[in-house]
C-alpha positions as CSV (number, residue, x, y, z in Angstrom):
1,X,1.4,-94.0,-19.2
2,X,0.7,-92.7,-15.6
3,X,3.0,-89.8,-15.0
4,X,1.6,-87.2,-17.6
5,X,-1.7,-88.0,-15.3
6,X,0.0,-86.9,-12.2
7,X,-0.6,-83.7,-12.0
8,X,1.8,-83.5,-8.8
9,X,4.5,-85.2,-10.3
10,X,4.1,-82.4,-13.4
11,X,3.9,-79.6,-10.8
12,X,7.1,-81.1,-9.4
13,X,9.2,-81.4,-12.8
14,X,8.0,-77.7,-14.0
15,X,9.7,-76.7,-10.5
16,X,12.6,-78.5,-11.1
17,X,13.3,-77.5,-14.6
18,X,12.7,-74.1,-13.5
19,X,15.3,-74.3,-10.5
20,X,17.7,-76.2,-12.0
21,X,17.7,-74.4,-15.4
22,X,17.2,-70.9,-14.0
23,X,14.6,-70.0,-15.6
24,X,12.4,-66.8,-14.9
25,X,9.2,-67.9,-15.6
26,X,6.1,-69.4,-13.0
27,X,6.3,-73.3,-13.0
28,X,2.1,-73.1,-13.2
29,X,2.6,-71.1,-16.5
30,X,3.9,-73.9,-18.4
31,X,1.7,-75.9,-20.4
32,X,1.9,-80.1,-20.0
33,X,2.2,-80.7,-23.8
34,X,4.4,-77.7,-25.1
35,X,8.0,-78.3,-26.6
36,X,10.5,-77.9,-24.3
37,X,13.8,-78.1,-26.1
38,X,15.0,-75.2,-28.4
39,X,15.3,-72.0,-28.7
40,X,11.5,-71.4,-30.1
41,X,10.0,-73.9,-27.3
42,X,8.5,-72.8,-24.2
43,X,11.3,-72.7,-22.1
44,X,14.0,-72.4,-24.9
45,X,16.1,-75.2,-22.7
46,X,20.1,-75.8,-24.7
47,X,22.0,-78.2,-24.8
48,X,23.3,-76.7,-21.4
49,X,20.5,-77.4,-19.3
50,X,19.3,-80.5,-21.2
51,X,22.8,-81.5,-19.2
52,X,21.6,-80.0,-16.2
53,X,18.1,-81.3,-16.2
54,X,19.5,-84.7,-17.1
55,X,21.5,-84.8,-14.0
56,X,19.0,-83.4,-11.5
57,X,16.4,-86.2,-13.0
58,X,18.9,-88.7,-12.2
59,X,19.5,-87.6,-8.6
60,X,15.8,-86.9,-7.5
61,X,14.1,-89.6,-9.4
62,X,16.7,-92.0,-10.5
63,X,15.8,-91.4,-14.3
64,X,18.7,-92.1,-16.5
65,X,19.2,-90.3,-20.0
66,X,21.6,-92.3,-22.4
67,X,22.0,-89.7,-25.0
68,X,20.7,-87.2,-27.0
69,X,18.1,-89.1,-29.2
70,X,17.0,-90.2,-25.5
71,X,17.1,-86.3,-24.1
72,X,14.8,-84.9,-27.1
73,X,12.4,-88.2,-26.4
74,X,11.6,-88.1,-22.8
75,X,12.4,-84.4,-22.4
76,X,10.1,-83.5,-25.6
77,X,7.1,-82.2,-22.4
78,X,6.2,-82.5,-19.8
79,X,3.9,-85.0,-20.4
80,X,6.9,-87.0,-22.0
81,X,9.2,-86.5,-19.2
82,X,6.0,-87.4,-16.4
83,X,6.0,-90.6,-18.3
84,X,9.5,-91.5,-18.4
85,X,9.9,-90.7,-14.8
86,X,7.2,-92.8,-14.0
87,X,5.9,-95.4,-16.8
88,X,3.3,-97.4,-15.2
């Protein structure tokens, strides 16, 4: 998997989750391989801004998330979500 070795390409997600989910926290404070969904994650991301992110992931890097099961796998990290948005 080449995403969660981009360290750009995390940099750029952590900003994104962070704008699109309003979060009030530094994008360079989250840590690659922390949970990401629930309320004792990280970032404590619902079901809300799983929604959110999901769109926002479609529009900027044509990513598409089929349903839930799908959600909690690619958006389980970082790392996880740098790999599904790019794989090889």
């Amino acid at each position: 998997m080449v995403g969660s070795q981009d360290t750009h390409l995390k940099m750029e997600l952590k900003k994104l989750i962070v704008e699109t989910c309003r979060k009030k926290v530094a994008p360079e404070t989250i840590s690659d391989d922390a949970v990401i969904l629930g309320s004792d994650s990280a970032l404590g991301l619902d079901s809300l801004d799983v929604l959110e992110l999901s769109v926002a992931l479609k529009t900027r890097f044509g990513v598409r998330i089929v349903d839930s099961k799908d959600a909690l796998r690619v958006m389980k990290s970082i790392n996880a979500l740098a790999d599904a948005v790019q794989p090889e």
